[in-house]
C-alpha positions in Angstrom: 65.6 -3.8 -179.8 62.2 -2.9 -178.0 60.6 0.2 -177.7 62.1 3.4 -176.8 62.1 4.5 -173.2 64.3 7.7 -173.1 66.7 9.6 -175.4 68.9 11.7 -173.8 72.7 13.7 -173.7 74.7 12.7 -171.3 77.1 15.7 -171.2 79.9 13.5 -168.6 80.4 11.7 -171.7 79.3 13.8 -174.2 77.0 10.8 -176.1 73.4 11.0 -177.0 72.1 7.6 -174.9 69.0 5.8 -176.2 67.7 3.3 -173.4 65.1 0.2 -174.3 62.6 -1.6 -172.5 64.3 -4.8 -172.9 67.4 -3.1 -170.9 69.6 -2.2 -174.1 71.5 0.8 -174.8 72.3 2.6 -177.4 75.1 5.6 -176.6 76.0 7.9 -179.7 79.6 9.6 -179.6 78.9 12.7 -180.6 82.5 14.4 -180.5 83.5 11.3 -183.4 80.5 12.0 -185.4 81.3 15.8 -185.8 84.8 14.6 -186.2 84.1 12.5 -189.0 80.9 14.1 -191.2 81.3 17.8 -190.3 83.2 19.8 -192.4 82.8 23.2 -191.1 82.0 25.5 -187.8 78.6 25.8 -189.7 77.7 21.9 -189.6 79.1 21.2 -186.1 77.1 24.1 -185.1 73.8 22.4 -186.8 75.2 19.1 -185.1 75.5 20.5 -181.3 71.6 22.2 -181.6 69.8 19.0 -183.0 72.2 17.2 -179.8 71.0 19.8 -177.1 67.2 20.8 -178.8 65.8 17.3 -180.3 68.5 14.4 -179.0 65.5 11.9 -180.7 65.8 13.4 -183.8 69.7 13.9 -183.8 69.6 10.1 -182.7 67.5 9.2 -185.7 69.8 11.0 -188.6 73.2 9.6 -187.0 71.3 6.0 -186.9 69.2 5.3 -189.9 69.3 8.8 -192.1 72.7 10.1 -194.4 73.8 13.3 -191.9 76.5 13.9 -195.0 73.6 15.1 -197.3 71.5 16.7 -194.4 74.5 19.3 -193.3 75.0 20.2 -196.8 70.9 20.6 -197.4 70.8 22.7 -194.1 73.7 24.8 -193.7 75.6 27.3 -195.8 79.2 27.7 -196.3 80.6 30.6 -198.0 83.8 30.6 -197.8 85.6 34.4 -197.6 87.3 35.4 -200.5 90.6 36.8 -200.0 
């Protein structure tokens, strides 16, 4: 892959796309990432501002980061206690 042209949601199909100079594509499914590495309202929230706010950076986590450890690091979860 070549250098990065644009990063951007595509709410039709609700996927972060990442187009390259050479003409490739990258397109992120967000709704099966939440499905699969958030646990809570908490980290899909987290999820759905880095998607909307900084698409790049969301982009970059899903891609080449661990977005397991980085929900846990940023959000808290305190469950109520009956």
């Amino acid at each position: 892959m070549d250098r990065l042209i644009s990063c951007e949601f595509n709410m039709d199909t609700a996927c972060v796309e990442l187009k390259f100079f050479d003409g490739s594509m990258i397109a992120i499914d967000t709704i099966a990432v939440e499905n699969e590495v958030a646990d809570n309202m908490y980290q899909r929230s987290e999820l759905d501002y880095l998607i909307y706010n900084d698409p790049i950076g969301y982009a970059d986590l899903i891609l080449n980061g661990d977005p397991e450890t980085y929900l846990k690091t940023v959000t808290e979860y305190k469950p109520l206690d009956s």
